[in-house]
C-alpha positions as CSV (number, residue, x, y, z in Angstrom):
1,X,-38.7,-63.0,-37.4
2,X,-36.5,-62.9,-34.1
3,X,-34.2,-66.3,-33.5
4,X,-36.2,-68.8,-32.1
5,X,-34.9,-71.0,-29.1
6,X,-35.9,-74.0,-30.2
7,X,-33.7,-72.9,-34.1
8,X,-30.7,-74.0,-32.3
9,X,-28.2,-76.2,-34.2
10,X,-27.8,-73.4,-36.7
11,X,-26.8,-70.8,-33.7
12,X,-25.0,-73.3,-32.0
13,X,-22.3,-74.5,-34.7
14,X,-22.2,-70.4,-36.0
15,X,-21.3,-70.0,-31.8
16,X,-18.9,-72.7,-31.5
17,X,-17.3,-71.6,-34.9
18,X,-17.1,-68.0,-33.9
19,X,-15.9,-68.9,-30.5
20,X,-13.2,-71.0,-31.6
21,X,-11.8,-68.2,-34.1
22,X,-12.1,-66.1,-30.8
23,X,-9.4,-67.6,-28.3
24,X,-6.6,-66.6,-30.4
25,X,-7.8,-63.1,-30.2
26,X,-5.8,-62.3,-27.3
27,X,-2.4,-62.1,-29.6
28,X,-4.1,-59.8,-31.6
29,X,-6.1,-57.9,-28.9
30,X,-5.5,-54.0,-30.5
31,X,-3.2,-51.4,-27.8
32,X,-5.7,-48.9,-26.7
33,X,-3.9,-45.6,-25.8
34,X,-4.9,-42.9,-23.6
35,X,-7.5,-41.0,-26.0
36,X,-8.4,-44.2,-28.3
37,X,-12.4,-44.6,-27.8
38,X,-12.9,-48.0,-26.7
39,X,-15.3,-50.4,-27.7
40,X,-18.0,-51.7,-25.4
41,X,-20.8,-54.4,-25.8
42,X,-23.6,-54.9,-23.2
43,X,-24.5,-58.8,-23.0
44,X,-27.7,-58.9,-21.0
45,X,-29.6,-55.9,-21.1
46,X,-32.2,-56.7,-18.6
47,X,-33.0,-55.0,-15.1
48,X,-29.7,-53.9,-13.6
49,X,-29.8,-51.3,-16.3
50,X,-25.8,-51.3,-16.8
51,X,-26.3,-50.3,-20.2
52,X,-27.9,-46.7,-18.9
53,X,-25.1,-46.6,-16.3
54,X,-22.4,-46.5,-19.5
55,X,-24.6,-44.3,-21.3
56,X,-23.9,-41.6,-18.8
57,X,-20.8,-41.7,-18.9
58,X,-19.7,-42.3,-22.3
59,X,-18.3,-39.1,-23.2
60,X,-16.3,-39.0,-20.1
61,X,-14.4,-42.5,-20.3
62,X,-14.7,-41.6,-23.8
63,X,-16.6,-45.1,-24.6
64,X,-19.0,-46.5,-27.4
65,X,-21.3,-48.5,-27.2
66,X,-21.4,-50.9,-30.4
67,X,-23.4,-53.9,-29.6
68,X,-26.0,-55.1,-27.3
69,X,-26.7,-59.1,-26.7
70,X,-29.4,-60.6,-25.0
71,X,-31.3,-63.8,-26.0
72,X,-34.5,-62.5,-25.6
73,X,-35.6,-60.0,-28.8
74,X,-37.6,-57.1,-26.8
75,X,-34.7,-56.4,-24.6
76,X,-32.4,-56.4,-27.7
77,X,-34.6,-53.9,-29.3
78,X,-35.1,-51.6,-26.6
79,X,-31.7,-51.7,-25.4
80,X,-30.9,-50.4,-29.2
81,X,-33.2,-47.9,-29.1
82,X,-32.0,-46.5,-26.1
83,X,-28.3,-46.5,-27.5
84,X,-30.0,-44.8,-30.8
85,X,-31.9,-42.0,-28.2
86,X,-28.5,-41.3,-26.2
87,X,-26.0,-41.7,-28.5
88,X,-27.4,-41.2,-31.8
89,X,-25.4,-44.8,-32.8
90,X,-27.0,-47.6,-34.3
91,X,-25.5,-50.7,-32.4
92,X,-25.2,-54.0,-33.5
93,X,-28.2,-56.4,-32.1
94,X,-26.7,-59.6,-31.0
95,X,-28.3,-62.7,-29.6
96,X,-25.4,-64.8,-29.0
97,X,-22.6,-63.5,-26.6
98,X,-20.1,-65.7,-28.9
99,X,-20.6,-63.7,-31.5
100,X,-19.9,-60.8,-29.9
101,X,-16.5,-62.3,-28.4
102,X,-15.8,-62.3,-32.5
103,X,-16.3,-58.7,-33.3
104,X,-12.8,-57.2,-33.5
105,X,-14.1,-53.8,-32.8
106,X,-15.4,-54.9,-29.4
107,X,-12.6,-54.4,-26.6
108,X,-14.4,-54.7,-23.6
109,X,-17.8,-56.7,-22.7
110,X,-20.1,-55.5,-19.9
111,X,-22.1,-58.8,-18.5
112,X,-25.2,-58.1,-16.9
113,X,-27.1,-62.3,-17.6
114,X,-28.6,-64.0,-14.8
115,X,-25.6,-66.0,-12.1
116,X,-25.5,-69.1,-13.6
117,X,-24.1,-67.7,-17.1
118,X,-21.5,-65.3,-15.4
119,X,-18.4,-67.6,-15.1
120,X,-19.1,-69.1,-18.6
121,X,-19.2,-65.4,-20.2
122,X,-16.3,-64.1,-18.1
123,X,-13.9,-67.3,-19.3
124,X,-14.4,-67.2,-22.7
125,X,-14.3,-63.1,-23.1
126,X,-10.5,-63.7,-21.0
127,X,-10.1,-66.5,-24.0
128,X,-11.2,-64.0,-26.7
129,X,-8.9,-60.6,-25.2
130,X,-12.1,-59.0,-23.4
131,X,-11.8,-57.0,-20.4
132,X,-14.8,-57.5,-18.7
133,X,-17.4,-56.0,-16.7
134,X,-19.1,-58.9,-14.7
135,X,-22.0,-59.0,-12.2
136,X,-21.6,-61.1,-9.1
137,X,-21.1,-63.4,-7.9
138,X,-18.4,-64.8,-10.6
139,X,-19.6,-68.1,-10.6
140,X,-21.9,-71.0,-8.7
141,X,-19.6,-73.5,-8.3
142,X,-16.1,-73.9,-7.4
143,X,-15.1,-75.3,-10.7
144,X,-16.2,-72.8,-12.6
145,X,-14.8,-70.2,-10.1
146,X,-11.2,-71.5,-10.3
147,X,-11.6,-71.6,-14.5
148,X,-12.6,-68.4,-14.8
149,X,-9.8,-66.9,-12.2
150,X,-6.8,-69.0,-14.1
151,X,-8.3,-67.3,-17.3
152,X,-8.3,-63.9,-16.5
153,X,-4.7,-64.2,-15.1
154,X,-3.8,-66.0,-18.2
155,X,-4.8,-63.9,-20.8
156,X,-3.8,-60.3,-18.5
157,X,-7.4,-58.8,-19.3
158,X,-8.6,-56.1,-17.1
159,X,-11.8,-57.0,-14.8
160,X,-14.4,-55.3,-13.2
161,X,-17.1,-57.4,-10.8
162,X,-20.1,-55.3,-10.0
163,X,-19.7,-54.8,-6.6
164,X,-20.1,-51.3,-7.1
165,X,-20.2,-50.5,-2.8
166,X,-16.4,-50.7,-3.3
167,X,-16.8,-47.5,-4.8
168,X,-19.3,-45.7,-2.0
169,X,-16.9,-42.7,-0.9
170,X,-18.3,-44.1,2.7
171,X,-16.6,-47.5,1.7
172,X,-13.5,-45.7,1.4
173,X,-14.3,-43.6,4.5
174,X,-14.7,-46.9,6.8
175,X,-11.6,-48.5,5.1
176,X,-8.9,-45.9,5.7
177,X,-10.6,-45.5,9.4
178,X,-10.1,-49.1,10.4
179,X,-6.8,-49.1,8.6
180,X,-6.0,-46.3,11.0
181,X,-7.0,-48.1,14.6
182,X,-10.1,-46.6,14.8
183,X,-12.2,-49.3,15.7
184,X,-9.5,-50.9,17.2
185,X,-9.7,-54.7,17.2
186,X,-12.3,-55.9,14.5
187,X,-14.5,-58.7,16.7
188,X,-17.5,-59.0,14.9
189,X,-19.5,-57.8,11.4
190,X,-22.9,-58.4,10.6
191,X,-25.9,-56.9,8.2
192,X,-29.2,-58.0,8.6
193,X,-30.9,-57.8,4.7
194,X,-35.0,-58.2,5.4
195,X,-37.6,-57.5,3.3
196,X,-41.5,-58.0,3.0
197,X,-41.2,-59.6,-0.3
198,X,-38.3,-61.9,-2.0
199,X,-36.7,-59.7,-4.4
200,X,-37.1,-62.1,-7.2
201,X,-40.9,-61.0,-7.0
202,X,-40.2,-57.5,-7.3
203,X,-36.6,-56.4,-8.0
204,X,-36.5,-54.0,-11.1
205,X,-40.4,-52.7,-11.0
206,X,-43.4,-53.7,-11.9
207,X,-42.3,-53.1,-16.0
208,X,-40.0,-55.9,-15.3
209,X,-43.0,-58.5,-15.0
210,X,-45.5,-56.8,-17.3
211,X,-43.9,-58.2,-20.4
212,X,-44.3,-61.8,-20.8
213,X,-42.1,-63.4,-23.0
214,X,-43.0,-65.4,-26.2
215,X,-41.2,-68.2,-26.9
216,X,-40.4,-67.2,-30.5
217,X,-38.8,-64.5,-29.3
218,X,-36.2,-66.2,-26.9
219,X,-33.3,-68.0,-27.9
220,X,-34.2,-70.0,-24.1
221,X,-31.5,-72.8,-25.1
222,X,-29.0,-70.2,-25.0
223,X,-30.4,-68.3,-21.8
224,X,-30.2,-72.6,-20.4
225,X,-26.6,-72.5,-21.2
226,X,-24.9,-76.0,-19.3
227,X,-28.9,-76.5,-17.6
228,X,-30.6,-79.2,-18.2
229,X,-32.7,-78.9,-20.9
230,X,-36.6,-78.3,-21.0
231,X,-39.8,-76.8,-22.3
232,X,-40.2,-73.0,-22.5
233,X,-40.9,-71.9,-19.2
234,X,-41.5,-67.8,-18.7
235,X,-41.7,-67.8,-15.2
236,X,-37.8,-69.4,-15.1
237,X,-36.9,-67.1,-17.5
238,X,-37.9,-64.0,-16.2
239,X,-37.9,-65.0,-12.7
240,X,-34.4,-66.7,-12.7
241,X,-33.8,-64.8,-9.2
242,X,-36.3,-67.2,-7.5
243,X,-34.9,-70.5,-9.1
244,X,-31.3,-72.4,-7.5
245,X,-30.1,-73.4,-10.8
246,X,-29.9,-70.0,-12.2
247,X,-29.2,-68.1,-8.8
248,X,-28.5,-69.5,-5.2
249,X,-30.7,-67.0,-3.0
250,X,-30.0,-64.0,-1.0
251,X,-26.9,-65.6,0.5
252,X,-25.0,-65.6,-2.7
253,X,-27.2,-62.4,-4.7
254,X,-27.1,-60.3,-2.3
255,X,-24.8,-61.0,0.7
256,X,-22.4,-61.0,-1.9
257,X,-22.1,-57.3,-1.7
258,X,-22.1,-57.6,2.4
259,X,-19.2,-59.9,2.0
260,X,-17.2,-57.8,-0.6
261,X,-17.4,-55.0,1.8
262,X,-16.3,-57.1,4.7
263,X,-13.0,-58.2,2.5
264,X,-12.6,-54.2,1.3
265,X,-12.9,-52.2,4.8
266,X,-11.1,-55.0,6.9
267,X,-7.8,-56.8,6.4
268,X,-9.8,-60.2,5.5
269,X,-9.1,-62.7,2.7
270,X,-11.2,-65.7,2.6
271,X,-13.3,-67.4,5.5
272,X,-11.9,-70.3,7.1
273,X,-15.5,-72.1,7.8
274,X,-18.8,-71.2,7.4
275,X,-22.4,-72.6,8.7
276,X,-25.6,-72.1,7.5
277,X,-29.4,-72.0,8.4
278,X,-32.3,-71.3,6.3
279,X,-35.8,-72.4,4.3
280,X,-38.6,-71.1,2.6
281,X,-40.5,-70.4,5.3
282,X,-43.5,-68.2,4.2
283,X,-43.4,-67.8,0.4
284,X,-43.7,-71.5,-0.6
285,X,-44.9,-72.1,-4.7
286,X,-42.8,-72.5,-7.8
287,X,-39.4,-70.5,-6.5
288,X,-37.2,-72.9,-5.3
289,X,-34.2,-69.8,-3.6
290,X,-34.8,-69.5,0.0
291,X,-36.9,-67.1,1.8
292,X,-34.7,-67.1,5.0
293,X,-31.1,-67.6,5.8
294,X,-28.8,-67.3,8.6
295,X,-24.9,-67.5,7.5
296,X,-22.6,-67.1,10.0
297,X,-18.5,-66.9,8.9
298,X,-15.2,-67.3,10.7
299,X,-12.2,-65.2,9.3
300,X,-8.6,-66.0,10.0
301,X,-8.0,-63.0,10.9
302,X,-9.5,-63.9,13.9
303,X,-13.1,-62.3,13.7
304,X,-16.7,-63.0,13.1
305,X,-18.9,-62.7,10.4
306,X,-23.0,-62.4,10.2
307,X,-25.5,-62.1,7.4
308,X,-29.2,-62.5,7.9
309,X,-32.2,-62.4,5.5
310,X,-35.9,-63.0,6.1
311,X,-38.7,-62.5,3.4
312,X,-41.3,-62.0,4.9
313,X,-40.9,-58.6,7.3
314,X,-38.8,-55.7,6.5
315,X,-38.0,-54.7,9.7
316,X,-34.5,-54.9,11.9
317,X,-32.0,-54.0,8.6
318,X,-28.7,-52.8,9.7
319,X,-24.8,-53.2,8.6
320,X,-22.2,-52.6,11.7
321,X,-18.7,-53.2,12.3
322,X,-17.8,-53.6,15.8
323,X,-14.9,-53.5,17.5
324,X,-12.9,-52.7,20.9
325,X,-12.8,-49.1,20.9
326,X,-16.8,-48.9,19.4
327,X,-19.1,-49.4,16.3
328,X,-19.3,-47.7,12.7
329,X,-22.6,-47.6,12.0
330,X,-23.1,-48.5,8.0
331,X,-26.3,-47.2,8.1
332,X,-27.5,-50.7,5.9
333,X,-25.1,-49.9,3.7
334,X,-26.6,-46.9,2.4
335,X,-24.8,-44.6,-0.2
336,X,-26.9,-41.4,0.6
337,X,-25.9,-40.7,4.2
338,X,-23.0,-40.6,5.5
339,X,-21.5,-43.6,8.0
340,X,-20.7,-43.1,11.8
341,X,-18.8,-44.2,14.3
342,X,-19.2,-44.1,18.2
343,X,-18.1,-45.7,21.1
344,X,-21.0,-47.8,21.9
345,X,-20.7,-50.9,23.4
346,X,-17.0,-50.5,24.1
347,X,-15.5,-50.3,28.2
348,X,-12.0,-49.8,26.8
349,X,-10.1,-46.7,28.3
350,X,-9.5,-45.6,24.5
351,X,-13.0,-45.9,23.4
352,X,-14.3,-43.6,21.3
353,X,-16.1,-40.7,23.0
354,X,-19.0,-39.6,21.0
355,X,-20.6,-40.2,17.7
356,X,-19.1,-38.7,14.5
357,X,-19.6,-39.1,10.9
358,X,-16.9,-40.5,9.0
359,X,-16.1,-38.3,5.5
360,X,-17.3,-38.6,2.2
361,X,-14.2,-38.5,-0.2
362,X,-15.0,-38.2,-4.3
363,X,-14.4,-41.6,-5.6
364,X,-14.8,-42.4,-9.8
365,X,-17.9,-44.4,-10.8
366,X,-17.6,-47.9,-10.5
367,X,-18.1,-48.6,-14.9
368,X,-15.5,-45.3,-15.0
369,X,-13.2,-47.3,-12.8
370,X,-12.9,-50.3,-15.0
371,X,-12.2,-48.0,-18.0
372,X,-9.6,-46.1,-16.9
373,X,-8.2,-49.1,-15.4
374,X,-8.2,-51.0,-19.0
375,X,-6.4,-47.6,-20.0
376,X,-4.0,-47.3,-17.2
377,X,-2.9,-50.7,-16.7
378,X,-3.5,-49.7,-13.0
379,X,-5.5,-52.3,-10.5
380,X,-9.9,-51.8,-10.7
381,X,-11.3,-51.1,-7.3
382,X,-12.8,-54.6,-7.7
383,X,-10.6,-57.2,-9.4
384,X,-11.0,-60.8,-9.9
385,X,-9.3,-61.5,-6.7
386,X,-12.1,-59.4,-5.0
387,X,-14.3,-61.6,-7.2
388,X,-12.7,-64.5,-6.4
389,X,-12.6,-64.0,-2.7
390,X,-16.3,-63.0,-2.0
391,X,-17.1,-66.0,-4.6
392,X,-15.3,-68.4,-2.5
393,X,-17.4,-67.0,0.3
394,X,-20.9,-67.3,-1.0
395,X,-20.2,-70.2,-2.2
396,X,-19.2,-71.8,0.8
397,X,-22.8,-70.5,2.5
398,X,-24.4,-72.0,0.1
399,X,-22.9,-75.6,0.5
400,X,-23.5,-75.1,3.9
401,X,-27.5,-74.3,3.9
402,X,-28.0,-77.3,1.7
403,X,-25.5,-79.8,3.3
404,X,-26.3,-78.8,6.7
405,X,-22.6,-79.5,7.4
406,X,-19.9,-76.4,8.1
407,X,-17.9,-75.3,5.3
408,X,-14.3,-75.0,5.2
409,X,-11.6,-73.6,2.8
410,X,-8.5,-75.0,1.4
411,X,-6.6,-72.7,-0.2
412,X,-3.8,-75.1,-1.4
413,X,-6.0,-77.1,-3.5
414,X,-8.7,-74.1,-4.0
415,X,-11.2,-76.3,-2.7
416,X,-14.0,-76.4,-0.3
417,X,-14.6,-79.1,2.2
418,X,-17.4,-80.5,4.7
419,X,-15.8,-80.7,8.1
């Protein structure tokens, strides 16, 4: 019979056991050479289908796949069979990410849970000598985003964050054309995100909501982490997109990416202040993530910042960078077209004078990245100061939305402030 969530005290000391025997692992964390096949585990197995992504390239990064984790049993078992269909491996089936943090033939951890377990994960793999693949945003707080920053650096492991648009060959098209004057002056970016219905409802396909959980087959005080314990819910669990203490709403899930780009393409760091509108203005029940925001950023580098959501009507999406000599048209961020750039809206004498598209260089998949990074010793396209940057971001939104007040940064004391 699978774990159950409520069997906890026996999972919990074997965790806290484990864990413990894990943060000296760093001293003894094995040198991988240029053709040693490193190890990978996949904690959370569930709809953003990183485990496929390093299926495909496994015999190119020259990876295995050893263990999956998840605390709920059908994912486990289906992520192993689809390890077993690929790969012809039988991986380990593990419910508790400690334990995996204790296998010594594990060198790298690819974390794919729901937001609120991300910083957690991330610190304690650092602790154990992990590198680490880690969906965004880092963390939910700033507490936990400072922890899991100081570990990282600490313990020198290489780190990934899934904000795999760093790696569009268009993202590296707009980047080396701004660096180059192009645009001229950056004055303003914004990206309007719509659509008819929250994501949380629909992201991942229909499959996704099909299969209702049973509580004897979820380990739900794990998937709870630091939460506030309660009854089994299955809605929270497999809806955790919808819910503020497991994810903080388009502003933070998926602006995040929006952000990132705005940090990658331009010569930003962090934003000085931020303000924030937004409410659940049309899809009012359970969920407790807004339906509608309005964020709007100032950067030090002396330009603005907009990001828009509404739930509700899919219309008006668009990315754009504008700037004294014209726009670059993102095209909403798409990877399948290429970007342009034209001088509309610009009365400068240099303005560009008609539209063009901006190349599409090769670029290395986004998992590949992070592996020959942990190989190299070289810099990821996405490091935890990209993390950490696009965290502090989000993070301020979100402060703003539900303080009403503006948002602003300290980067002495790495906090942020009302004011």
């Amino acid at each position: 019979m699978e774990d159950r969530g409520s069997d906890i005290n026996r999972r919990e000391l074997l965790g806290r056991t484990l864990a413990t025997a894990a943060l000296g692992a760093a001293s003894w964390r094995r040198v991988l050479g240029a053709n040693d096949r490193i190890g990978v585990a996949n904690i959370g197995c569930g709809r953003r289908n990183l485990l496929r992504e390093a299926i495909d390239i496994r015999l190119e990064a020259n990876l295995e796949i050893r263990a999956v984790c998840d605390t709920w049993g059908l994912k486990r078992r289906r992520a192993a069979e689809q390890v077993r269909e690929f790969t012809g491996r039988e991986p380990a089936q593990v419910i508790d990410f400690r334990d995996v943090l204790a296998m010594p033939d594990i060198d790298a951890v690819i974390i794919g849970t729901p937001d609120h377990l991300h910083a957690r994960m991330l610190t304690e793999a650092a602790r154990a000598g992990k590198h680490a693949y880690v969906e965004k945003p880092i963390a939910m707080n700033m507490r936990e985003l400072n922890e899991a920053f100081d570990a990282v650096k600490k313990h020198n492991i290489v780190v990934q964050v899934g904000t795999q648009m760093r790696s569009y060959p268009q993202a590296l098209a707009a980047k080396e054309f701004l660096a180059s004057g192009g645009l001229g002056k950056i004055l303003k970016v914004e990206q309007a995100r719509n659509g008819y219905e929250p994501y949380w409802q629909s992201y991942g396909g229909q499959q996704f909501f099909e299969d209702v959980p049973a509580e004897e087959d979820v380990a739900w005080s794990l998937f709870l982490g630091d939460r506030p314990k309660r009854p089994f819910d299955p809605k929270q669990y497999v809806g955790w997109y919808g819910y503020r203490e497991f994810s903080r709403g388009p502003h933070t899930n998926l602006m995040v990416h929006f952000i990132d780009l705005v940090h990658y393409i331009t010569p930003a760091t962090i934003p000085r202040q931020v303000v924030a509108l937004g409410g659940t203005y049309l899809w009012k029940g359970d969920y407790t993530a807004p339906d509608s925001v309005e964020v709007a950023l100032e950067y030090p580098e002396e330009f603005l910042v907009r990001y828009a959501t509404v739930f509700g009507n899919a219309a008006g999406r668009c990315a754009r960078w504008y700037g004294t000599r014209g726009t670059l048209d993102a095209k909403n961020l798409s990877n399948r077209e290429p970007w342009t750039v034209s001088g509309e809206g610009s009365g400068e004498p240099d303005r560009l004078s008609e539209t063009t598209e901006l190349p599409m260089p090769p670029r290395v998949h986004h998992l590949k990245n992070w592996i020959d990074a942990i190989r190299s010793g070289e810099e990821p396209v996405a490091p935890i100061e990209a993390g950490y940057a696009h965290g502090v971001a989000v993070i301020m939104a979100d402060e703003a939305l539900i303080t009403g007040r503006r948002q602003i940064y300290d980067p002495v004391r790495r906090q942020i402030r009302a004011g």
